[in-house]
C-alpha positions as CSV (number, residue, x, y, z in Angstrom):
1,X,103.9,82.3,86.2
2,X,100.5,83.7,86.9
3,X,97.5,84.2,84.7
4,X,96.0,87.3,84.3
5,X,92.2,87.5,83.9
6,X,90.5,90.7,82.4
7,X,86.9,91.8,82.4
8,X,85.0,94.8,81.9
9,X,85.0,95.7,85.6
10,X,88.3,94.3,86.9
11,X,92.1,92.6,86.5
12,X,92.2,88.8,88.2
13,X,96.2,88.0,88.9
14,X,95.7,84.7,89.6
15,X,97.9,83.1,91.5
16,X,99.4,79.2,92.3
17,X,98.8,77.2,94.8
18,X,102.9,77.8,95.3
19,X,102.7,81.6,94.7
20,X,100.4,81.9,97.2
21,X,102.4,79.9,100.2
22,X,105.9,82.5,99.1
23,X,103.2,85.8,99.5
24,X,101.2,84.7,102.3
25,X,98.3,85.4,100.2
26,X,95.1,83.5,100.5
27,X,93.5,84.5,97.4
28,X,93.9,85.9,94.2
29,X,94.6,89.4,93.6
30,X,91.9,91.5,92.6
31,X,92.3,95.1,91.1
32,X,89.5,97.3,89.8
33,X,89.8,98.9,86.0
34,X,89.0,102.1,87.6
35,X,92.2,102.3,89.9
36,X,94.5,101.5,87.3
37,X,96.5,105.0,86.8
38,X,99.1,103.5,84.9
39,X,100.7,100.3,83.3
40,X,104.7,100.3,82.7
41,X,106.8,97.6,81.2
42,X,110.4,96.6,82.2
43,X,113.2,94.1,81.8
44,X,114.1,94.1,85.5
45,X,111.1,94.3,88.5
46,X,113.8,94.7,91.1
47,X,114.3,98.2,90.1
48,X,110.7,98.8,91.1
49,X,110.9,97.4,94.8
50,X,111.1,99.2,97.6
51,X,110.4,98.8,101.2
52,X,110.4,95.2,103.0
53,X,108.1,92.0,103.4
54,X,105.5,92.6,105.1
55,X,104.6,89.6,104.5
56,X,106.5,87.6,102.3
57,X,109.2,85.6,100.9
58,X,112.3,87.4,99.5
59,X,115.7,85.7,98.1
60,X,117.5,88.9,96.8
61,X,118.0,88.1,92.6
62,X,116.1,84.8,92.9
63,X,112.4,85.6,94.2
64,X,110.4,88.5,96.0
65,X,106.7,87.4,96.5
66,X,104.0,89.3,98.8
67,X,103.4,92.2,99.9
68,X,105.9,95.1,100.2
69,X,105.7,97.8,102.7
70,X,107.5,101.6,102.2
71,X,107.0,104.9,103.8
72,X,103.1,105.0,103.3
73,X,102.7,102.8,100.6
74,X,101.8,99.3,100.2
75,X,103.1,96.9,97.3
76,X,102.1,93.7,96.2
77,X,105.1,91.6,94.1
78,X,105.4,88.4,92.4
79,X,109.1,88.6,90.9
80,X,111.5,86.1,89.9
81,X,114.8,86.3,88.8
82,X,115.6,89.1,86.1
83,X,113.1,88.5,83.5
84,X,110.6,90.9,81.5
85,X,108.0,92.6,83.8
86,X,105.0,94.4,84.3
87,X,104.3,97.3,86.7
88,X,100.8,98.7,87.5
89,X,100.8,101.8,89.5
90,X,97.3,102.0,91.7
91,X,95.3,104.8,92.9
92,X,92.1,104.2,94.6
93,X,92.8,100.4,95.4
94,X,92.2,99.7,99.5
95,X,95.0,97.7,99.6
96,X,98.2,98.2,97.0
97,X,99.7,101.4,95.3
98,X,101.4,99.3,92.7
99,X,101.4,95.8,91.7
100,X,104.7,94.1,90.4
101,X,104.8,91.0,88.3
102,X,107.3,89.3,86.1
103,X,105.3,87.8,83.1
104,X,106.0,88.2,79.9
105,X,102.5,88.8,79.1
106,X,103.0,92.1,79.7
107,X,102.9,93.9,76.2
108,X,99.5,91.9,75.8
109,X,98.4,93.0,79.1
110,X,98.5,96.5,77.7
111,X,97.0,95.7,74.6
112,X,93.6,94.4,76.5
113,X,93.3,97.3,78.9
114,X,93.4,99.7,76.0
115,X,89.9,97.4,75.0
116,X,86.7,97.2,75.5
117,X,85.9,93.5,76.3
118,X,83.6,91.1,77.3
119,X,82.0,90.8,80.7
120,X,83.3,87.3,81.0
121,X,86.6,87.4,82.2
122,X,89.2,85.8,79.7
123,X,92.8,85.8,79.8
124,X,94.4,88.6,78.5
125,X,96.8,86.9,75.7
126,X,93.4,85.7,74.1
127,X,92.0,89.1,74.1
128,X,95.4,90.7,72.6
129,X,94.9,87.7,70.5
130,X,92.0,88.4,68.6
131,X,92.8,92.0,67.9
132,X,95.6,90.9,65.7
133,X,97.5,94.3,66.2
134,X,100.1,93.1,68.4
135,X,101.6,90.2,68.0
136,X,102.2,87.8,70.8
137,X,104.1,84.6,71.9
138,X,102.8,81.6,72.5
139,X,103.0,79.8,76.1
140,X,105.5,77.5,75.2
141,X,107.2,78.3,71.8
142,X,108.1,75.4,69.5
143,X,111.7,75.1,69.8
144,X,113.7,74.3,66.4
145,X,115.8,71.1,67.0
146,X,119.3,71.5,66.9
147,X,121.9,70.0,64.1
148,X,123.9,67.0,65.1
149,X,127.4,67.2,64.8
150,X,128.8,64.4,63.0
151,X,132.0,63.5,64.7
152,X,135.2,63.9,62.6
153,X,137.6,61.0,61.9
154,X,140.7,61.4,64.3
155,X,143.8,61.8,62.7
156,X,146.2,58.6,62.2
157,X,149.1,58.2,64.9
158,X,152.2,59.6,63.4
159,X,154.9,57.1,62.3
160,X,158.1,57.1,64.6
161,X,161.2,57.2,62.7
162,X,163.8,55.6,64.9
């Protein structure tokens, strides 16, 4: 999943060693706070793609990472399967007119941009964090453990009358 870094100036996807080998990218993805027009959340990213790879890696329902190239626009994905989703619609940027990412950071990602933070970049679950106002999930929630079933006594053979 990637990590999204926010500072006063800019949005940092930061991307893994793996992510990067599926989009062909070499570095992180930068966007500036200026060309962000607009920030949309959905359940399903694959809705949102459009064009081909140009480059990148694409296994239809499973994964679509790179950059995605339409009828005169350029899109930058990092998607996997059907999960919750973030959309950022670009105007301005020299290289994307929307970035598309499954994360489910989103909601917190919309939180910080409506901010005025720090010029240190920080991740932008901390900043949501601190404001208190929406809440969000940890990385890894604790997961309750589940009740043992206590197996039942099976029932005595039947006696054969003869």
């Amino acid at each position: 999943m990637v990590t999204l870094l926010l500072d006063s100036t800019q949005l940092e996807v930061v991307l893994s060693g793996a992510e990067r080998a599926m989009a062909f990218h070499k570095g992180n993805v930068i966007i500036d706070r200026s060309t962000i027009a607009k920030v949309q959340l959905t359940d399903d990213a694959w809705t949102w793609l459009r064009g081909v790879p140009s480059p990148g890696t694409h296994l239809k329902g499973i994964v679509a990472m790179g950059t995605w190239k339409s009828a005169g626009a350029k899109d930058f994905a990092i998607i996997r399967r059907h999960r919750p989703s973030v959309v950022i619609d670009l105007e301005g940027h020299p290289d994307f007119q929307r970035v598309i990412l499954t994360t489910r950071h989103g909601l917190a990602l919309v939180q910080a941009l409506q901010l005025d933070v720090a010029d240190e970049a920080a991740d932008v679950v901390d900043i949501a964090a601190e404001t208190g106002t929406i809440p969000v999930q940890p990385a890894s929630p604790a997961k309750k453990p589940r009740p043992r079933k206590t197996p039942s006594p099976s029932p005595a053979p039947a006696a054969r009358l003869s």
